[in-house]
C-alpha positions in Angstrom: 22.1 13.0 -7.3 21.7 14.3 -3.9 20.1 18.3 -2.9 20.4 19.8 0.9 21.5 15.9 1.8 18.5 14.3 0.3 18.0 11.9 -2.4 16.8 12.9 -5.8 13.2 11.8 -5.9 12.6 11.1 -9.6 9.2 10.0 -10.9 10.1 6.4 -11.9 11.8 5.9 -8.4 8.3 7.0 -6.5 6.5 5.1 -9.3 8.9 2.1 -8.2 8.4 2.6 -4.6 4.4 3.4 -5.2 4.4 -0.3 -7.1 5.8 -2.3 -4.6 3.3 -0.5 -1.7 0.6 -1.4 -4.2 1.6 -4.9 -4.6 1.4 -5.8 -0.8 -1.8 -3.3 -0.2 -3.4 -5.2 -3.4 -2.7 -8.4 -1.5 -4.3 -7.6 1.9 -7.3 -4.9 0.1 -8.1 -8.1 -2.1 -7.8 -11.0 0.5 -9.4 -8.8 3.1 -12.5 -8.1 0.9 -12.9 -11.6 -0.1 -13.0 -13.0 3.0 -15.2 -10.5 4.3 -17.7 -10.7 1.2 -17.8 -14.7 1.5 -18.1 -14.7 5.4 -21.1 -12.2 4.9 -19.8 -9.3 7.0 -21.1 -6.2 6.7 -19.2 -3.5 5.2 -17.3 -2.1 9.0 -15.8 -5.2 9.9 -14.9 -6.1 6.0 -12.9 -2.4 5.4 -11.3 -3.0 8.9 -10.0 -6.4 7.9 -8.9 -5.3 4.2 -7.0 -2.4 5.5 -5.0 -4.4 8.5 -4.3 -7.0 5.9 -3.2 -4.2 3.4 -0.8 -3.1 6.0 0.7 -6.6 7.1 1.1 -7.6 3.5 2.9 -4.2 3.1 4.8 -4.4 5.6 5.8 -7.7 5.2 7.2 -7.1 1.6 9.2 -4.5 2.8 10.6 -6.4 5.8 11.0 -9.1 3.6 13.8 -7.2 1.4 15.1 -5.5 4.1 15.8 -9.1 6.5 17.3 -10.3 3.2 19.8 -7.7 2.9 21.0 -9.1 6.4 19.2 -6.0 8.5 18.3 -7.9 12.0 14.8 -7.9 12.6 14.0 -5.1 15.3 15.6 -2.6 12.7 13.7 -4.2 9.6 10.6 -3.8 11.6 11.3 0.0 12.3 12.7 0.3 8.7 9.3 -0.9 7.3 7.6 1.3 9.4 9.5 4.0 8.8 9.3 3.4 5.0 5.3 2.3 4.5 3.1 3.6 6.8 2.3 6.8 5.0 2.2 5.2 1.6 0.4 2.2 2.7 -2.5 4.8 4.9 -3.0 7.3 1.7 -2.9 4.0 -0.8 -5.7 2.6 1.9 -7.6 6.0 2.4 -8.4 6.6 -1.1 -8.7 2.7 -1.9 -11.3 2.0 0.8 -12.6 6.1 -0.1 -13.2 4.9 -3.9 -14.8 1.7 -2.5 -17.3 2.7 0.2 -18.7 6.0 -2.1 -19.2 3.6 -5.3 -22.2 3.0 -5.5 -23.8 -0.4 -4.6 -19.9 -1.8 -4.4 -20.1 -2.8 -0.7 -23.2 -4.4 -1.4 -21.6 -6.3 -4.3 -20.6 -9.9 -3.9 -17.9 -11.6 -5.6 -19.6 -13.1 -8.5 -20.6 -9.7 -9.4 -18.4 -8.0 -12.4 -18.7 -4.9 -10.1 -16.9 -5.8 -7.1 -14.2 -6.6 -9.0 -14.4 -3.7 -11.4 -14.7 -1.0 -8.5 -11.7 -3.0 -6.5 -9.4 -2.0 -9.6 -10.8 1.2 -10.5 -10.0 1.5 -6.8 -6.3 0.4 -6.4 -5.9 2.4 -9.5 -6.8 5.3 -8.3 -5.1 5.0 -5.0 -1.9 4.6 -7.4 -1.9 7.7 -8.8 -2.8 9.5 -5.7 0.3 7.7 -3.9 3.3 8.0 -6.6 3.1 11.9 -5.7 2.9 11.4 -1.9 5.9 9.3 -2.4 8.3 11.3 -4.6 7.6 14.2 -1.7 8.5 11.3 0.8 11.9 9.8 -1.3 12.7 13.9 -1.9 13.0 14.0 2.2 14.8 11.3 2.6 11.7 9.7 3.9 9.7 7.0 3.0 11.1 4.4 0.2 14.3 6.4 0.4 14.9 4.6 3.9 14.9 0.8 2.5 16.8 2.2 -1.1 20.0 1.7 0.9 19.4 -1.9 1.3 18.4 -2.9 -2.6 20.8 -4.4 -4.5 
């Protein structure tokens, strides 16, 4: 299964890894635009607190997994790092990208069927964009490829 010393990358295992960088980026893109929508921010400080969230909940599924498997936690930390942060920035680039050129979306509060319309079209699209970037990554023995070791 290996080639030149790296993993096969097949397209379920980056739609896998792509799935589980959704889930926490889903978490954090969702929370982050809630709060900001009900507090009334504009749209600057709303993106900026979707996408941190985005990354701690991403992070913080990985690390999760990875502490489980008995991994201390100053090597989780780098291992989620090592393994997310280029999934989790393309998944929030064209996320936040799908958001902010909608129109009227940032203007859309959350009793509007749009907000929540463009917020899936959104995550959807920034899944399809992703599962490539990660095969590439799991091909290299980069990305998901790092925390594979420690599944079970």
């Amino acid at each position: 299964m290996q080639h030149d010393g790296h993993p096969h990358a097949s397209w379920s295992m980056a739609v896998r890894a792509t799935l589980h960088c959704l889930t926490g980026c889903a978490i954090g893109e969702v929370l982050g635009m809630v709060i900001g929508t009900a507090l009334g921010w504009g749209s600057v400080p709303t993106l900026a607190l979707a996408i941190a969230l985005a990354f701690f909940f991403g992070y913080a599924l990985t690390l999760r997994g990875v502490l489980k498997a008995g991994v201390d936690l100053r090597a989780a930390i780098r291992v989620a790092l090592a393994a997310d942060t280029l999934s989790i920035a393309v998944m929030e680039l064209i996320d936040n990208g799908v958001i902010v050129v909608w129109p009227g979306a940032m203007d859309a509060g959350l009793g509007d069927a749009l907000f929540w319309w463009v917020l899936a079209i959104a995550l959807a699209a920034a899944f399809v964009v992703t599962t490539p970037v990660n095969k590439w990554m799991i091909g290299r023995g980069k990305g998901h490829a790092v925390v594979h070791q420690y599944h079970h």
